[in-house]
DODRENTI-952074 format. One line per field, with one value per atom (N, C-alpha, C): residue number from 0; residue in one letter; atom name; y, x, z. Coordinates in steps of 0.001 Angstrom, whole numbers, plus 500000, padded with zeros to 6 digits. Layout:
pos = (NUM  ...) $
code = (a  ...) $
site = (CA  ...) $
v = (Y  ...) $
u = (X  ...) $
w = (Z  ...) $
This chain:
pos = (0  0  0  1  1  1  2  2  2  3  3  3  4  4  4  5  5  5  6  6  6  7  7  7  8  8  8  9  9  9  10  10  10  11  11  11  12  12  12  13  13  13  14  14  14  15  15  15  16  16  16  17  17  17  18  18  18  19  19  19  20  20  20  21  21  21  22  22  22  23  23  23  24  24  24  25  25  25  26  26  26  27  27  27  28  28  28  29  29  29  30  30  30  31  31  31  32  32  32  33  33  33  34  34  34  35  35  35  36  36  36  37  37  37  38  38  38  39  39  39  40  40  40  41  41  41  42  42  42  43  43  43  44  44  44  45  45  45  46  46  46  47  47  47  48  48  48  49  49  49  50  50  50  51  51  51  52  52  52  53  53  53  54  54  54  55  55  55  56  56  56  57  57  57  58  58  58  59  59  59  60  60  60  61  61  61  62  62  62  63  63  63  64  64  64  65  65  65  66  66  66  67  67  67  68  68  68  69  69  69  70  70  70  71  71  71  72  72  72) $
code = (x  x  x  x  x  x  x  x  x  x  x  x  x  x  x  x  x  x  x  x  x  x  x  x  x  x  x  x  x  x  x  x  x  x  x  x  x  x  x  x  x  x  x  x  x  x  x  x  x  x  x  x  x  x  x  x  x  x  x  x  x  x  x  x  x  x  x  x  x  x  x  x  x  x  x  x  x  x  x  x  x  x  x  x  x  x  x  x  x  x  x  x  x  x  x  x  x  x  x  x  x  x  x  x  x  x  x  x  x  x  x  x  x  x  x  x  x  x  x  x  x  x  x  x  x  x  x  x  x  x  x  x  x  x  x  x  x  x  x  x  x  x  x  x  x  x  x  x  x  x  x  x  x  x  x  x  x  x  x  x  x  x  x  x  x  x  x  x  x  x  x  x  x  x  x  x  x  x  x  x  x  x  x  x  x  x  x  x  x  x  x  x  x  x  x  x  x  x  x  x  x  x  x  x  x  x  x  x  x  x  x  x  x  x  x  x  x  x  x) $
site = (N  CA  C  N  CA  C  N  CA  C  N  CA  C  N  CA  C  N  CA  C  N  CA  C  N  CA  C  N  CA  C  N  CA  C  N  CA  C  N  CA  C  N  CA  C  N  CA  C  N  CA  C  N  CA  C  N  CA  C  N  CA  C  N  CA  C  N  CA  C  N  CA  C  N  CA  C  N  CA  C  N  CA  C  N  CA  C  N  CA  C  N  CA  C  N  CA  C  N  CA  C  N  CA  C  N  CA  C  N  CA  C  N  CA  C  N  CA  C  N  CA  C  N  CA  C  N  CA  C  N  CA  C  N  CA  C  N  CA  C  N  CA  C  N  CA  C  N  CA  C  N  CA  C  N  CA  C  N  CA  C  N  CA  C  N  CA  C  N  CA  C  N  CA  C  N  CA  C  N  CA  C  N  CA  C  N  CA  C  N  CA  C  N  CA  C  N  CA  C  N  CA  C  N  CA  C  N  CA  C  N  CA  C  N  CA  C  N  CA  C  N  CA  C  N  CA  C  N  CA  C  N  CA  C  N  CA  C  N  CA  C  N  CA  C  N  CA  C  N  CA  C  N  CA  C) $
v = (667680  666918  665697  665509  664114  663349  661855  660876  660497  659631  659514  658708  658163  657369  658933  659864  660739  661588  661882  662296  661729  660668  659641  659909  660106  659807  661513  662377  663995  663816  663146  663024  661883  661341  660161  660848  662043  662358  663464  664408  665694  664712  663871  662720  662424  662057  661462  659958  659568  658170  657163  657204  656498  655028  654372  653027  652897  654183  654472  654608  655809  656851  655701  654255  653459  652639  651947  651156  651891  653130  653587  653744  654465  653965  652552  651829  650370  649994  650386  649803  650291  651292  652212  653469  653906  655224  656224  656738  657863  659299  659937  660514  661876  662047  663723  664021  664275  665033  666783  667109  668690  668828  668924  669388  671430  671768  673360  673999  673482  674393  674325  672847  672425  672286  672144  671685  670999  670566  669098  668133  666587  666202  666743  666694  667486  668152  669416  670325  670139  669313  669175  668463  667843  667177  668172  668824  669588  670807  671367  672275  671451  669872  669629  669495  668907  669193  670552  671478  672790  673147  672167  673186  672248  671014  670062  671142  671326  672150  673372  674241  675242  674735  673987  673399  672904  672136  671449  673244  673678  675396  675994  676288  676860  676053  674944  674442  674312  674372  674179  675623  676858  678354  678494  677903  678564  677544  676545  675736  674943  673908  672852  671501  671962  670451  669127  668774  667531  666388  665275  664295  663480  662184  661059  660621  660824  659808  660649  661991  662881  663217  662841  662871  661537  660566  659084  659429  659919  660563  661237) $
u = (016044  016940  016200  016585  015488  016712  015683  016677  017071  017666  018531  017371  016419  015508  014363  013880  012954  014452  015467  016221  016186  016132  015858  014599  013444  012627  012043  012890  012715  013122  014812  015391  014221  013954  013251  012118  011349  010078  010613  011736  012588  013161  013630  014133  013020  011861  010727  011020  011570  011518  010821  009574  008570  008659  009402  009841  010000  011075  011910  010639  009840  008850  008229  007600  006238  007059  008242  009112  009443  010227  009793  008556  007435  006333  005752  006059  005697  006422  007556  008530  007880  007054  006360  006622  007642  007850  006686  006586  005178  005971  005206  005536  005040  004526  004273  005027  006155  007548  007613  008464  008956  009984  010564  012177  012603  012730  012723  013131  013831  014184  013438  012718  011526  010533  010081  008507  008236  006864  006419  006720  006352  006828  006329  004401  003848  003761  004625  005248  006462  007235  008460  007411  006277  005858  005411  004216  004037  004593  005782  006644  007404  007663  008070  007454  005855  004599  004602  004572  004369  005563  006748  008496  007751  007504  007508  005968  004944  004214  004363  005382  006001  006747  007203  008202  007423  006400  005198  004880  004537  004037  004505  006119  007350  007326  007694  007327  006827  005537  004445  004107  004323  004296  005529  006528  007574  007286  006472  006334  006764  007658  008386  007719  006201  005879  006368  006373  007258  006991  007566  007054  006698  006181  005617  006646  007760  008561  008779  009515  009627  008272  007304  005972  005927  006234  006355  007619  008540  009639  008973) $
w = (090031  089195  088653  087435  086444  086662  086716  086706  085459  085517  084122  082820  083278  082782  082171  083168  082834  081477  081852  081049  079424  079288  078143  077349  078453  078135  077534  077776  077237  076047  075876  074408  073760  073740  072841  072516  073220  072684  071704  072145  071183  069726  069739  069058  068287  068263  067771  067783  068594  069212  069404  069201  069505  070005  070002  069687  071686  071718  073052  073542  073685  074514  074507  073687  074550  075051  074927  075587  077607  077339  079148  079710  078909  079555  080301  078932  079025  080541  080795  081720  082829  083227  083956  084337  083869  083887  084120  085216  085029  084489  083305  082547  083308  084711  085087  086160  085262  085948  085138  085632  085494  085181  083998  083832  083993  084639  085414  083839  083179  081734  081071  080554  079510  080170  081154  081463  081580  081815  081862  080552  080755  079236  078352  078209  077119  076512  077356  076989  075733  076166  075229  074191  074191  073024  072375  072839  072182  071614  071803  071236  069465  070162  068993  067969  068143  067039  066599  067750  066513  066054  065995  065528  063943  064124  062547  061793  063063  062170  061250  061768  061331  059968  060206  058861  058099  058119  057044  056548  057452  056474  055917  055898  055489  054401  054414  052849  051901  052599  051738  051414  052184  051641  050481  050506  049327  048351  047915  047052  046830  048495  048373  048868  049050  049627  049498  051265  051362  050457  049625  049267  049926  049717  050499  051224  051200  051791  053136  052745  053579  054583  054470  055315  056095  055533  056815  057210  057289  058341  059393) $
């Protein structure tokens, strides 16, 4: 069972939170826990890099590349 802080700290990285994710660190949160459904954190990070990677390609294959704005999102 994650505590409510490692719980936060799964949504804020799925979230793209950044603000949150160096703020619990900062607080000391050690980030090598196990959530039994998702995995370790890196795990949830890295799934969400390749879900936005998938979507940068999908776009950019049907001829909708993102604009600038939509890329600093």
């Amino acid at each position: 069972m994650l505590t409510a802080q490692q719980q936060v700290f799964l949504q804020a990285i799925e979230d793209l939170e950044l603000q949150q994710v160096k703020h619990l660190l900062a607080e000391g949160l050690n980030p090598n826990f196990i959530d039994f459904e998702k995995g370790p954190a890196v795990s949830v990070w890295s799934d969400g890099l390749f879900k936005w990677w998938e979507e940068i390609c999908e776009a950019y294959e049907s001829g909708q590349a993102l604009s600038a704005e939509q890329k600093q999102d």
